[in-house]
C-alpha positions as CSV (number, residue, x, y, z in Angstrom):
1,X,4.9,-0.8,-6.5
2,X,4.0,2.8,-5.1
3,X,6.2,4.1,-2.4
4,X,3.7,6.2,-0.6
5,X,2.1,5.5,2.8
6,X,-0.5,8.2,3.1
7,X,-3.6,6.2,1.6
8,X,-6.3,7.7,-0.5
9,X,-10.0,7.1,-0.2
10,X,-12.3,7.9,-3.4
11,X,-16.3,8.0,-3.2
12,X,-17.9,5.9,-5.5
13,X,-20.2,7.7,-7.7
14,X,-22.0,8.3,-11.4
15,X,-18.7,9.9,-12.1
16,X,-16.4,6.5,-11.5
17,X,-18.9,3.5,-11.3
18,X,-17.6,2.7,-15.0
19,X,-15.5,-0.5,-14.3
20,X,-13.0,0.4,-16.5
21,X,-11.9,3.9,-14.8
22,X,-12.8,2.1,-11.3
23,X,-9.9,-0.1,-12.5
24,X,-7.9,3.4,-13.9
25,X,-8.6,4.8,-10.4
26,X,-7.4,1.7,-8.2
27,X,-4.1,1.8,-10.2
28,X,-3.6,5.4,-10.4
29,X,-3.8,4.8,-6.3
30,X,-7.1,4.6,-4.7
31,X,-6.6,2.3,-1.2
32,X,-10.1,2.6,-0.1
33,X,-13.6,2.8,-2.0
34,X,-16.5,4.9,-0.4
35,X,-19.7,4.2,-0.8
36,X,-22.4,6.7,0.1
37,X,-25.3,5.6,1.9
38,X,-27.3,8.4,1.6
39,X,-27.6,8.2,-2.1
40,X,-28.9,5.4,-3.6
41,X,-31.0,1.7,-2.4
42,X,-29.9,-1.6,-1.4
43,X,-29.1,-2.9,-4.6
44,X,-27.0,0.0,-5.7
45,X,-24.5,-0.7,-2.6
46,X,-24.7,-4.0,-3.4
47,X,-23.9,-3.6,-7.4
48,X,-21.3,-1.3,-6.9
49,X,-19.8,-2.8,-4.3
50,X,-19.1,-6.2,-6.8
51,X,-18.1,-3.4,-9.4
52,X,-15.1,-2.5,-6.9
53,X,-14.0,-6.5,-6.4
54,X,-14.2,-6.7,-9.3
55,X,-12.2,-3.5,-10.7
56,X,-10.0,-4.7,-7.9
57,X,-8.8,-8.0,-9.1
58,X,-8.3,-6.9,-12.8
59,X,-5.9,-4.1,-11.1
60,X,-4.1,-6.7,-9.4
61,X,-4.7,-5.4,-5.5
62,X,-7.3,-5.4,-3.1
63,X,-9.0,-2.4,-1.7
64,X,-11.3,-1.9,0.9
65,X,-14.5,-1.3,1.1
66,X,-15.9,1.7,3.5
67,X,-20.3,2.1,3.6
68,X,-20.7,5.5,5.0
69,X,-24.0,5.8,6.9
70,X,-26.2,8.3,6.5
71,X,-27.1,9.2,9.9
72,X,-29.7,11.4,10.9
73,X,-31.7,13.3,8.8
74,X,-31.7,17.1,10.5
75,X,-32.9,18.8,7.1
76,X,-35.5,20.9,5.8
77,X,-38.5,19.3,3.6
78,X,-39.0,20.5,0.3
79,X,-40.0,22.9,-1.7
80,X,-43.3,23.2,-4.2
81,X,-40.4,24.8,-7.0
82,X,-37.9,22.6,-5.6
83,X,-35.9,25.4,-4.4
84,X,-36.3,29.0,-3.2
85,X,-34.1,32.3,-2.7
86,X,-34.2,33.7,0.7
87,X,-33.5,37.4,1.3
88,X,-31.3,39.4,4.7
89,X,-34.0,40.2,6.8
90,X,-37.3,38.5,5.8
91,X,-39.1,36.3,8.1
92,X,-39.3,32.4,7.2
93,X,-40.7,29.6,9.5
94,X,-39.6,25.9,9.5
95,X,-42.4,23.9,10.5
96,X,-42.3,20.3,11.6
97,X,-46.2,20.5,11.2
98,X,-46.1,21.4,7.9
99,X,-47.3,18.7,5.2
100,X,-47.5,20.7,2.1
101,X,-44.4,21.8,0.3
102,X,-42.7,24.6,0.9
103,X,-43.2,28.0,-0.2
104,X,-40.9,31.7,0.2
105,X,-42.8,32.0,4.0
106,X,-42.2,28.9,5.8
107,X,-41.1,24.9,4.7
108,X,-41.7,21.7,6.8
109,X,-39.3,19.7,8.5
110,X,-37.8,16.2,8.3
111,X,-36.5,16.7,11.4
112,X,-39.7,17.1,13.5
113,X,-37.6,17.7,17.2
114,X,-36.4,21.1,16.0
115,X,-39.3,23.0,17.7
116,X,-38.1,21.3,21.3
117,X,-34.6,22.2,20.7
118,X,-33.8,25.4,20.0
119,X,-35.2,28.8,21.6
120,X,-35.4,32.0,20.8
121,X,-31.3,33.9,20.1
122,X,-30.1,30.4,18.4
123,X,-28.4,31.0,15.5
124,X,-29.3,28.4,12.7
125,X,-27.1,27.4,9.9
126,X,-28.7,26.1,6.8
127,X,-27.1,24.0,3.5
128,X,-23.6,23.7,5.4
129,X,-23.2,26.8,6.9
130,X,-24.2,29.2,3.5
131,X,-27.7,30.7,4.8
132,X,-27.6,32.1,8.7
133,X,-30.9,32.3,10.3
134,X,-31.8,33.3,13.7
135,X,-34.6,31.9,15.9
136,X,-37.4,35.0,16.8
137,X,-40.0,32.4,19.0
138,X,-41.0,29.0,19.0
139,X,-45.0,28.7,18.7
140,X,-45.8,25.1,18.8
141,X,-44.6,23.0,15.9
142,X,-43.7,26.1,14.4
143,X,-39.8,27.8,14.5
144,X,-40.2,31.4,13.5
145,X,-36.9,33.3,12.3
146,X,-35.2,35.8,10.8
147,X,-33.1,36.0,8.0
148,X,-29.3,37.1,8.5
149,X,-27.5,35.8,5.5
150,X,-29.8,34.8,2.5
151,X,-29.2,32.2,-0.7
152,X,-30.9,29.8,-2.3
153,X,-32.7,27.1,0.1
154,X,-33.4,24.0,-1.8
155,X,-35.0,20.3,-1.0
156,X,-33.8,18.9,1.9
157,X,-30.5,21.2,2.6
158,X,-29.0,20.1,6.0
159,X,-30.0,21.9,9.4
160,X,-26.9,23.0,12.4
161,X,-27.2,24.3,15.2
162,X,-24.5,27.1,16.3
163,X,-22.2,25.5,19.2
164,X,-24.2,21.9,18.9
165,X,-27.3,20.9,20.6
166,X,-29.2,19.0,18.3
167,X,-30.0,15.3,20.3
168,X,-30.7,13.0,17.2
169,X,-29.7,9.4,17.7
170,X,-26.6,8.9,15.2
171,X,-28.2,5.8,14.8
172,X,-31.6,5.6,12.7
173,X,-33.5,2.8,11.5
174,X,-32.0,2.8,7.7
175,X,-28.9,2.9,9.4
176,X,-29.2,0.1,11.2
177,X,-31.0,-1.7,7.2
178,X,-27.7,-0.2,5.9
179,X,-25.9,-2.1,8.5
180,X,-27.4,-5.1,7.1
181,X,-26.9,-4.4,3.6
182,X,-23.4,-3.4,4.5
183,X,-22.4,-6.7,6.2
184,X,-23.9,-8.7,3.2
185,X,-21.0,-7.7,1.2
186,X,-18.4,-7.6,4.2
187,X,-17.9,-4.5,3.7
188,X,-14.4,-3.5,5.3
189,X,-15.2,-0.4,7.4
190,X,-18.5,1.4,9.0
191,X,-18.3,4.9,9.1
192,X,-21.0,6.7,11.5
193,X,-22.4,9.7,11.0
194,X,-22.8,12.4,14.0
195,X,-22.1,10.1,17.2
196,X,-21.7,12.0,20.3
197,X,-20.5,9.6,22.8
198,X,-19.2,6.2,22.9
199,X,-22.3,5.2,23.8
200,X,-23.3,5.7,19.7
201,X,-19.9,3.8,18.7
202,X,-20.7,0.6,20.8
203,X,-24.5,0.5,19.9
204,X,-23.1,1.1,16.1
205,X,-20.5,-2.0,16.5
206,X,-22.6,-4.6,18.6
207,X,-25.3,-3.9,14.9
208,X,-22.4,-4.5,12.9
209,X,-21.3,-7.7,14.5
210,X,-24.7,-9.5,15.0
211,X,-25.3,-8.6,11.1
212,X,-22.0,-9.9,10.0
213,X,-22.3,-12.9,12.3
214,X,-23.5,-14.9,9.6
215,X,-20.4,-14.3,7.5
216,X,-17.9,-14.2,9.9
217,X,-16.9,-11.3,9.1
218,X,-16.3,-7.9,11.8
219,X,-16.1,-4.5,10.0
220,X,-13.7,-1.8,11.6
221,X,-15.5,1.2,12.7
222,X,-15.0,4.6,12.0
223,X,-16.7,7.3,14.0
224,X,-17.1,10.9,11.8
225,X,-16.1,13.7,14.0
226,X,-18.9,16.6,12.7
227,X,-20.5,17.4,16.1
228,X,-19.8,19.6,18.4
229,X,-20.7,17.7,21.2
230,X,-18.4,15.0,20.2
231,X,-15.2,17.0,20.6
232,X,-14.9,17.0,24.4
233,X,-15.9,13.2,24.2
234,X,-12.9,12.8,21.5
235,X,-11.4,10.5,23.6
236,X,-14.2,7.6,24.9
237,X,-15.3,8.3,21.2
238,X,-11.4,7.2,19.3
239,X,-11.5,4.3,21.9
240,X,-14.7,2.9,21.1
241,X,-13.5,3.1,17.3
242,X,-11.2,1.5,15.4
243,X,-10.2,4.7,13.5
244,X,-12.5,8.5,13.4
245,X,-12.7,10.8,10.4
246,X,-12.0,14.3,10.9
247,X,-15.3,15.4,9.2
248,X,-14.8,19.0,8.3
249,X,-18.1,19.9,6.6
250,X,-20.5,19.6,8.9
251,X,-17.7,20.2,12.0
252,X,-17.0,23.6,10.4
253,X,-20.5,24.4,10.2
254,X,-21.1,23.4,14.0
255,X,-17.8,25.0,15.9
256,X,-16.7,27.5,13.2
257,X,-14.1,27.1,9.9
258,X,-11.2,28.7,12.5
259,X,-11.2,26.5,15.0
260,X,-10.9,23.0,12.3
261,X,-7.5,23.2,11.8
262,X,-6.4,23.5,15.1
263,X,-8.6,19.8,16.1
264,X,-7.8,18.6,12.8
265,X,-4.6,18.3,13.7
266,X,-5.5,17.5,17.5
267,X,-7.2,14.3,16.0
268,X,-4.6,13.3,14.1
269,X,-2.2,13.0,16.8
270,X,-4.8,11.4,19.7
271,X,-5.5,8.8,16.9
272,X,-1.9,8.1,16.1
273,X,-1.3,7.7,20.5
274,X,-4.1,5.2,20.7
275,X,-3.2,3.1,18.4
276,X,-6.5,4.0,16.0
277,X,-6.5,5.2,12.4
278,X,-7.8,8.6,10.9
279,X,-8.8,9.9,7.2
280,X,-8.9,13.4,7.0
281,X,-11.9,14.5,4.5
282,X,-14.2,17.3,2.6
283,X,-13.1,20.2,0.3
284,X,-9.8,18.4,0.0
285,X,-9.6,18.8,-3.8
286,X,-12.9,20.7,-4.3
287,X,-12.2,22.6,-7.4
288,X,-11.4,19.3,-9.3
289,X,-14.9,18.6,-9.0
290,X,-15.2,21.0,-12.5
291,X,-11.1,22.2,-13.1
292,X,-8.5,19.6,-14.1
293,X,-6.1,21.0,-11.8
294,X,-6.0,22.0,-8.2
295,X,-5.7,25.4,-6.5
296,X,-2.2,25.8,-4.5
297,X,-4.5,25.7,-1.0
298,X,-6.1,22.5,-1.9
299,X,-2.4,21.2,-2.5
300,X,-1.2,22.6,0.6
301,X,-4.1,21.2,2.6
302,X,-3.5,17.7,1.5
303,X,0.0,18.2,1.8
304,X,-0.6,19.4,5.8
305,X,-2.8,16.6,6.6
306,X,0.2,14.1,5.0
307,X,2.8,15.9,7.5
308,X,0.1,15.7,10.4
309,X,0.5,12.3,10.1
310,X,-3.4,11.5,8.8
311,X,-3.8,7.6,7.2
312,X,-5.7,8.7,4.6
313,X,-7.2,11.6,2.8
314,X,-10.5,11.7,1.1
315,X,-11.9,11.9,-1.7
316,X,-16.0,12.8,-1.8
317,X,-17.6,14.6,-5.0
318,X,-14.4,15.6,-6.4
319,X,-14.6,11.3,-7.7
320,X,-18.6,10.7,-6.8
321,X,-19.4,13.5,-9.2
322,X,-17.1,15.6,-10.6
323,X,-15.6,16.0,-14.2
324,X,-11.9,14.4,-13.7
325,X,-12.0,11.8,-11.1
326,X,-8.6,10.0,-12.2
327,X,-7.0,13.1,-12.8
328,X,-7.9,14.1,-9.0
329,X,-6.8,10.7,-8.3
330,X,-3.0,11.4,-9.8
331,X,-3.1,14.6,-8.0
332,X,-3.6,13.5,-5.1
333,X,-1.3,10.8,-4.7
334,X,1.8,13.1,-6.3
335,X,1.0,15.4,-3.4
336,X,0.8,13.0,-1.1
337,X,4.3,11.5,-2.0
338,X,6.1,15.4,-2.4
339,X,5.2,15.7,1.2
340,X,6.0,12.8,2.7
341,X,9.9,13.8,1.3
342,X,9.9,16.3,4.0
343,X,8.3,14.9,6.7
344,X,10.4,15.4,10.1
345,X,10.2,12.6,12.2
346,X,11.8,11.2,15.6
347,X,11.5,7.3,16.4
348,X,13.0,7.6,19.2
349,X,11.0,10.5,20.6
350,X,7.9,8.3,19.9
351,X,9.5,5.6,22.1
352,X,10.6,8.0,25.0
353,X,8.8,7.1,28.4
354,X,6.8,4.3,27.3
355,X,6.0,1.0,28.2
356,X,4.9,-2.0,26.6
357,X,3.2,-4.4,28.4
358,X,2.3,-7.1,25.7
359,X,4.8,-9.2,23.9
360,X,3.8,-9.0,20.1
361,X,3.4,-4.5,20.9
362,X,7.0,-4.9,21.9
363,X,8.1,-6.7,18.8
364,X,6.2,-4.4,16.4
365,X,8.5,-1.7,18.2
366,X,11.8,-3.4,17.8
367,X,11.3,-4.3,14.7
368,X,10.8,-0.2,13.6
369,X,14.1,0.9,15.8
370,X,16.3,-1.8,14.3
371,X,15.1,-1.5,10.6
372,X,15.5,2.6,11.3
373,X,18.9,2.2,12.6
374,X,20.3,-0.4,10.2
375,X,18.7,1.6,7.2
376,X,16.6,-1.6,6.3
377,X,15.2,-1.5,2.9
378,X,11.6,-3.2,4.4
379,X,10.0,-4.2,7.6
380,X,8.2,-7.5,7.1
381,X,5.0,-8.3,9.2
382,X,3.5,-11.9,9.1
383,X,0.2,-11.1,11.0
384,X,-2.9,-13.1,11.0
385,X,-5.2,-10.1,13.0
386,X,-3.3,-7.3,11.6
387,X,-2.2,-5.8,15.1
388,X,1.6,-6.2,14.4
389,X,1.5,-3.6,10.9
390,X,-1.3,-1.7,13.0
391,X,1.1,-0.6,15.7
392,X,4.2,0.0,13.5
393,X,2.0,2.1,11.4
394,X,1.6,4.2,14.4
395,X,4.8,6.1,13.8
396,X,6.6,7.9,11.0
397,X,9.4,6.1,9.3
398,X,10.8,5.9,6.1
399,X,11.2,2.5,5.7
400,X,8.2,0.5,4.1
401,X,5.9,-2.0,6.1
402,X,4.8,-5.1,4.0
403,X,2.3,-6.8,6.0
404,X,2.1,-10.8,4.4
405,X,-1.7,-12.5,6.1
406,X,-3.3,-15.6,4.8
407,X,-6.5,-13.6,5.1
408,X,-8.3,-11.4,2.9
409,X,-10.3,-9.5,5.1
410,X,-7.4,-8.8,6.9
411,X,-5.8,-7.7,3.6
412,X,-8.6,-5.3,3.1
413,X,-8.7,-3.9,6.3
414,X,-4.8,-3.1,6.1
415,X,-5.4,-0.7,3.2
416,X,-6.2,1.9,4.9
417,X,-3.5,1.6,7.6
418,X,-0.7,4.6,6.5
419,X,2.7,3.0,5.4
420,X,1.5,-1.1,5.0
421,X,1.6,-2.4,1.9
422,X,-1.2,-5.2,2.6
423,X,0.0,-8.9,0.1
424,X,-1.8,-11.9,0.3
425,X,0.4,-15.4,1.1
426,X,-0.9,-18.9,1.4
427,X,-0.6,-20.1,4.7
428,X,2.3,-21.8,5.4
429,X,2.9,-23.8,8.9
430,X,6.6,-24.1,8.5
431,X,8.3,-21.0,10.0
432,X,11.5,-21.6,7.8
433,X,9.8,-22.1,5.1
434,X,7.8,-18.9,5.3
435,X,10.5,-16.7,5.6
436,X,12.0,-18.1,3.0
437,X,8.8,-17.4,0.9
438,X,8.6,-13.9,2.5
439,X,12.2,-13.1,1.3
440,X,11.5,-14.9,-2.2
441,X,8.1,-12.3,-2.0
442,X,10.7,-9.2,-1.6
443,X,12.6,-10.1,-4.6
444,X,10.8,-10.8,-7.0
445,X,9.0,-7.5,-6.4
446,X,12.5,-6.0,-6.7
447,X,11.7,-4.6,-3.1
448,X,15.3,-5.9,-2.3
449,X,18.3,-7.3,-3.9
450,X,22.0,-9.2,-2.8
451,X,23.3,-7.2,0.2
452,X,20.1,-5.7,1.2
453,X,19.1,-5.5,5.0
454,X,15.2,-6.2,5.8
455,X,13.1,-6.8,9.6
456,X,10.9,-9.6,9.6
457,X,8.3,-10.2,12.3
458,X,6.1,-13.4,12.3
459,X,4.8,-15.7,15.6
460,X,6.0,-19.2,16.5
461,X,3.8,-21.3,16.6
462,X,2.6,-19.6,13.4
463,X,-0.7,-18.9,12.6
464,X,-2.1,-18.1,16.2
465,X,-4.2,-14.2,16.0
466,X,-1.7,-11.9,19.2
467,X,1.0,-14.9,18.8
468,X,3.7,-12.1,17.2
469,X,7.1,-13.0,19.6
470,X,9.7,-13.3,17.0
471,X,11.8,-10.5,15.3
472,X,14.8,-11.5,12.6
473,X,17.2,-9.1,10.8
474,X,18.3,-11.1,7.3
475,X,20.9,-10.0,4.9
476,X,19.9,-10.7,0.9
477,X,22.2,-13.2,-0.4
């Protein structure tokens, strides 16, 4: 069984929907399966979605699912040649009246608010951030600029706004049908594209419950951090989420490429305080997408994100699209387990000057000081809700969390958490009978053996969702 915590999170895409490299990928060490809602219908989420339980089982481990909104569509219509090439200094209008295709001189608008929101001086950034264009006036409907850094525009290419200020709803209405769609295969996590406030995370989760109602089911959210509006809100944002991702795409684009490293890492470490998870993502492995090996700054950049502390790192067309999705799979993961050799780490730094006021927080705690200091071979976590790995996975040790639920989702949804390895057990009432199964569950796994020392958390009586109260240190006969 793989010794490394940092989890990895493949996009599902033409590249990888063949089951039998899914099933290649999930055992080379994909966690967490992507699914991109801005490509594709219904059905296709749906089919692919089986694919991955499927691909799943035959691997032998779960993995959860994640359905990544698309959000809102601030792009550019298209073109009559499907593309063009725009030249430093021409003049070229986007027009949200515009209901022909577009030509060299101006091209219409799927997002129709542009003319109320920008004014003449904005700087516009087109196709993530490649072609600069400033606004000269606004006439009407019509946005008329100037050219500062040509390329070729093509069908639909993304619009930003220099320092933010676009006010679409992260929320549209396919959103809210990909909600639905979403929820009928329980999938394990919503991300949401562009929220600015908490307001856009709360709207986002009370969709997701009423649509998973039915299958009593509740996803975890995951807000995307790509606006910059939504930095100074970082806060109410992590807090109305159960994890964010540090989106660097279209948050580059937005606030500049030199200032993402400095809030990549400023996410990572706010997530980590408030108990909520984060995946670092884009450009991680970007030149696998056509070369079987990565550059040295793709390795260091996963490598930094692994030493930040990030749950996951992400995978987009490098597996959705590219020529060597396993072999960026394999990558990855060897990277990911170099670095975490040299992570620093203080336990009882983390524990300096705080307070725990709930019973179950306090026993996740104990149970990662006394496995530290007794050099524990495993921590054990009998959870039913999954808070009990959640918080231990909150802070850097080297010692292994295996977190034993009777429930799948909550299996799933402990995939992604950084150093829990998520198993399935029956339920079993009888506490002594359970750790004796738990134990039993360690070696036969060869996870320990005679002599070994390991934690074990569970609650008494057992079963009961926030009932954690019970710590145990055993030795292996």
């Amino acid at each position: 069984m793989s010794r490394r915590a940092t989890k990895i999170v493949a996009t599902l895409g033409p590249a990888s929907s063949d089951p039998a490299l899914l099933e290649q990928m999930i055992r080379a060490g994909v966690n967490v399966v992507r699914l991109n809602f801005s490509h594709g219908t219904a059905q296709d989420h749906i089919t692919r979605a089986g694919l991955v339980r499927e691909a799943a089982q035959r691997a032998g481990r779960e993995v959860a699912i994640m359905a990544d909104l698309q959000g809102p569509k601030i792009r550019v219509g298209k073109f009559a040649d499907g593309k063009i090439f725009l030249e430093p200094g021409q003049k070229f209008v986007l027009d949200a009246a515009r209901t022909e295709l577009g030509d060299i001189d101006a091209v219409g608008l799927d997002y129709k608010a542009l003319p109320r929101e920008v004014k003449a001086g904005d700087v516009l950034l087109l196709n993530d951030g490649l072609i600069v264009i400033t606004v000269d006036s606004v006439q009407g409907e019509a946005v008329h600029t100037t050219v500062k850094v040509g390329g070729e525009l093509s069908n639909n290419k993304g619009i930003n706004k220099q320092g933010g200020g676009l006010t679409a709803p992260a929320l549209t209405g396919k959103d809210m049908e990909d909600i639905r769609t979403a929820m009928s295969f329980q999938a394990d996590y919503v991300a949401v594209s562009f929220p600015k406030n908490a307001t856009d995370m709360e709207m986002a989760r009370q969709l997701c419950n009423v649509a998973a109602a039915e299958y009593n089911h509740k996803p975890g959210l995951i807000a995307k951090i790509e606006r910059a509006e939504a930095i100074p809100k970082l806060l109410e944002i992590l807090l109305a989420s159960d994890g964010i991702m540090v989106a660097r795409g279209d948050l580059a684009v937005e606030v500049g490429n030199a200032l993402v490293p400095g809030l990549q890492k400023r996410m990572i470490k706010l997530a980590r305080e408030h108990d909520r998870l984060v995946i670092t993502a884009t450009q991680m492995m970007e030149s696998m997408i056509t070369n079987p090996v990565p550059t040295r700054a793709e390795v260091s950049d996963v490598a930094n994100a692994v030493l930040d502390g990030t749950d996951a790192v992400m995978l987009s067309a490098e597996t959705a699209a590219g020529k060597y999705p396993l072999e960026t799979i394999v990558e990855m993961a060897k990277i990911c387990h170099a670095a975490e050799d040299h992570e620093d780490f203080e336990l009882e730094a983390d524990f300096t000057g705080k307070t725990f006021q709930r019973i179950d927080q306090t026993i996740a705690m104990g149970a990662l000081f006394t496995a530290h200091h007794l050099g524990a071979k495993a921590i054990v976590a009998m959870t039913d809700s999954g808070s009990t790995p959640l918080w231990m996975s909150r802070h850097l040790i080297r010692v292994p969390i295996y977190a034993l639920t009777s429930k799948v989702a909550t299996q799933r949804k402990m995939a992604l958490y950084r150093n829990v390895r998520p198993l399935f057990a029956d339920t079993i009432a009888d506490r002594d009978t359970a750790l004796r199964e738990a134990e039993n569950y360690l070696k036969s796994r060869g996870i320990v053996h005679a002599g070994d020392v390991y934690a074990i958390t569970c609650g008494e009586p057992m079963g009961s969702p926030g009932g954690t109260n019970m710590l145990k240190i055993c030795r292996v006969e």
